[in-house]
C-alpha positions, 0 to 999 in steps of 0.5 A: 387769719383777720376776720375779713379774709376768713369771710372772702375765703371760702376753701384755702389750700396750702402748700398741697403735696401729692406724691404717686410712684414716678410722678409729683402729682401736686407739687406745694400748690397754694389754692383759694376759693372766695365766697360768692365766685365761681373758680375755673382749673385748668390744665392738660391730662396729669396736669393736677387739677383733679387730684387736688379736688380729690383732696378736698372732697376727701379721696385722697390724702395729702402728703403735705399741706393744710386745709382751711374751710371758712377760715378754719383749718381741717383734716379731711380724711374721707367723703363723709367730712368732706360732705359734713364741711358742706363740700360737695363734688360732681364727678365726670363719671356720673355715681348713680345706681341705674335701677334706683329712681331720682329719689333714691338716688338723692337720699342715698348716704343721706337717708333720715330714717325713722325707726327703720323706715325712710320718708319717700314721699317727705323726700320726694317733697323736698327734691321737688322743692329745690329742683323748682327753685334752681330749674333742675326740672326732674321727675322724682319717681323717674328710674335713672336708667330713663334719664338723658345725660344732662338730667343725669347730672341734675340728680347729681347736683341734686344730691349735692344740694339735698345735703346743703353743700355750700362748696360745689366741685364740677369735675368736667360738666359740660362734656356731654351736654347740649349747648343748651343744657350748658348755658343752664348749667353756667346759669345755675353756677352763677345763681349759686355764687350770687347766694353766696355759695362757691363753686369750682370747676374743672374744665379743659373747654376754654370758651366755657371757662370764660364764660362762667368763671370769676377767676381761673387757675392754670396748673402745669405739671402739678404746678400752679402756673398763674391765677386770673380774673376772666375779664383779664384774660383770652383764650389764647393766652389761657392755653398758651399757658397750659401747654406753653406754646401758641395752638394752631386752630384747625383750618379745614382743607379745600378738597374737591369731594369725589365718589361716594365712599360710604353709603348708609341706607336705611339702616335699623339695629337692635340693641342687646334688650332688644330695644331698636337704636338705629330707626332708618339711618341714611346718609353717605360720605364723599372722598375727601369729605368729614362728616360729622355726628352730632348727639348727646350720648346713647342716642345711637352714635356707638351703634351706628359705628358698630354697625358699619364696621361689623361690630352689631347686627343690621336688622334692616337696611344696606351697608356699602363701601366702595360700592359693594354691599358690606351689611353685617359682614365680618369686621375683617372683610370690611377692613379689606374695603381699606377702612380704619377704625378709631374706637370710642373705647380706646382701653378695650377697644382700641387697644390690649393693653399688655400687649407691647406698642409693636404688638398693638400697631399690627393688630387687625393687620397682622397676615401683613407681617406674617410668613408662612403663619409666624409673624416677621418679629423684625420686620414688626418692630421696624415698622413699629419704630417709623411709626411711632416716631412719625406719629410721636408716640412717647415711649422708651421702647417699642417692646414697652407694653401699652399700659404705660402710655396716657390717654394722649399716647394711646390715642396716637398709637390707635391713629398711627396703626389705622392711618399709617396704612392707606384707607379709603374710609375711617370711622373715628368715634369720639377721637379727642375724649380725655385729652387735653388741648395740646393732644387735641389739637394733634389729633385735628391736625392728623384727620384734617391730613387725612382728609386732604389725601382724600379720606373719607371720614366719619367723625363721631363727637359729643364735643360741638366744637369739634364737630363744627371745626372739622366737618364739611356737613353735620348730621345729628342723631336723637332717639336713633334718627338723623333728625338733620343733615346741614351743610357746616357753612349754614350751621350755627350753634343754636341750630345744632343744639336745637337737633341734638335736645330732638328738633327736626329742620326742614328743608327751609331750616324751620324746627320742629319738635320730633315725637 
């Protein structure tokens, strides 16, 4: 390899093979990274892009294929070599020890330990140090338990940079942020390219995409579709080619809003330890009406869902549907109020997983199917069959248990059992996590139906976007409150981030700083 290409590559990989049983994971993708920029991957669920960067960060094992770092070809048969070839990855799922302070959670692997003891506070000094020098403001000594989710994801970033990466692999970054928190995080990205670093990120958010990245790889059923500059390209194009077919934005439907279908007064509920998470919600819902929550993560939105259906214990305030009182009745009273259900937790919540399709399609409706006590076994399975096929769930078979379907599939199955019934109201906690845009854009299209029938609707998303393509008006959650309530119309961006990071707008949509 010539001197000049040695110094532009910073990570070359080819002809990368991974195989799983069934599926070809990755399939002879030849990938390269230059110092200095900042490479996008894109792509649907199963697509390939995170095996690929397990492969380099050492996770898994190639079964064909060469590794070149800084022009040198490597093994990279663990994390640990991974991390001593200055490759660093922040997960999606974020590896910190709750009960560990930032400090700890930095060093941890990465101790220097002197006999036997390590330098907390030099360590502290050098945490210090390098959050003031890339903005990662962060309390050394604060416990992880404490933290919001975007500092969360500074402790991890943190951690790449305590170990001097020099590579940066961002697996999903902005799911859960703020828009704020991601402009900082696209900042930050960029200030690491400019030093000469690399870093490369997974994404399925295409405006974000564009925004941050020098070049994107779209990958396509373990293929590797086309490499662009970002200045070259447009979103459209982008998805066109990640899922080959034009997407259809979500046009909101005109309905004229009726009567009040949900209504929230006051509510306040404890969580398990006994800290309050719901502090005096109130809000209502009309016939034919999307309302969204807009929050970062553990700000009560889970609660608030839990709440209505039955789920957790109102220790103040009214629940009423349908103009009848509903607080802390039992989830299957309140599901004869005509109210579906779409969990956030589709795995454990949402469905069983060793049940069959047929079997997971009935549940909470099962006295639907039932004779005399003994479920109708025929009768469940034709309705299982319209269903799935009205809904296009892909399966080979009805009595095929639910373990077998990606998150795409399980997401259309849960839609399928709560709306292919007539409901008045549905709650849908974060419909679209997980999926690509291909499934996203079906799951839009499905409440945005729903709606037009005159369902009322509770949308629940840390996804902003979303919020603001489907709602008809906006609340946001911060520290258990509704900080504000705006009609979608005058809402903006820079507003809503405002509330989520804990603004409160006034009447006159002037910000204030809640305690």
């Amino acid at each position: 390899m010539s001197l000049e290409l040695q110094k532009r590559h910073k990570v070359e990989m080819r002809n990368i093979t991974k195989r799983f049983p069934g599926v070809v994971a990755n399939d002879h993708i030849n990938f390269e990274v230059e110092t200095g920029e900042v490479h996008g991957l894109l792509g649907e669920n199963g697509a390939g892009k995170t095996t690929l960067m397990n492969i380099l960060y050492g996770l898994y094992q190639p079964d064909e294929g060469e590794i070149y770092v800084r022009g040198e070809k490597v093994k990279i048969t663990s994390c640990r070599d991974a991390i001593s070839l200055g490759i660093g990855m922040v997960h999606q799922l974020f590896m910190l020890v709750p009960a560990f302070t930032v400090t700890e959670s930095v060093i941890l692997g990465a101790e220097d330990a002197k006999r036997g003891f390590v330098n907390i506070r030099q360590a502290e000094e050098k945490i210090k140090e390098l959050s003031e020098r890339y903005g990662l403001e962060i309390n050394p000594r604060s416990k992880i338990w404490q933290l919001s989710v975007g500092e969360r994801q500074r402790v991890e970033i943190l951690k790449q940079l305590y170990r001097s990466a020099d590579i940066f692999i961002f697996d999903e970054p902005t799911s859960a942020l703020t828009p704020k928190e991601a402009t900082s995080l696209f900042s930050f990205s960029r200030s690491l390219a400019r030093e000469g670093h690399s870093v490369i990120f997974i994404t399925h958010k295409l405006r974000g995409a564009m925004e941050v990245c020098d070049r994107i790889t779209v990958l396509r059923r373990g293929k590797i579709i086309a490499t662009v500059k970002s200045e070259s390209t447009n979103e459209r194009e982008l998805a066109n080619m990640m899922v080959r077919r034009d997407l259809v934005p979500p046009i909101r439907p005109e309905v004229e809003v009726k009567e009040v279908v949900l209504e929230v007064k006051g509510l306040h509920a404890f969580d398990e330890d006994g800290n309050l998470v719901l502090n005096n919600v109130s809000f209502n819902i009309r016939r034919g009406e999307i309302f969204g929550i807009a929050g970062v993560a553990g700000n009560g939105q889970s609660e608030l869902a839990e709440a209505i259906t039955g789920l957790r214990k109102c220790s103040g305030g009214e629940v009423i549907i349908n103009e009848k009182n509903m607080t802390n009745a039992p989830p299957q009273r309140i599901r004869q109020q005509k109210v579906g259900y779409v969990p956030e937790e589709r795995l454990t919540r949402g469905t069983i997983l060793d049940f069959t399709i047929a079997e997971n399609i009935i549940l909470g409706y099962q006295a639907d199917f039932a004779l005399r006590g003994i479920l109708d076994s025929k009768l469940i399975d034709q309705y299982a069959e319209k269903v799935v096929e009205e809904y296009g769930v892909k399966t080979p078979s009805v009595d095929s248990t639910a373990r077998f379907l990606s998150g795409g599939n399980l997401q259309r199955l849960i839609l399928a059992r709560e709306l292919s019934r007539e409901v008045q109201l549905l709650i849908s906690e974060m419909p679209t996590r997980g999926l690509d845009i291909g499934a996203t854009e079906y799951v839009h299209r499905k409440l945005l139906e729903a709606k037009k029938r005159g369902v009322a609707i509770l949308l629940i998303s840390e996804d902003l976007d979303e919020i603001l393509a489907l709602s008809d008006r906006i609340g946001v959650m911060y520290k258990g409150q509704i900080v504000g309530i705006v009609p979608t119309s005058k809402a903006n961006i820079e507003e809503i981030g405002l509330m989520m990071a804990g603004a409160k707008v006034d009447a006159k949509g002037k910000q204030n700083e809640t305690s």
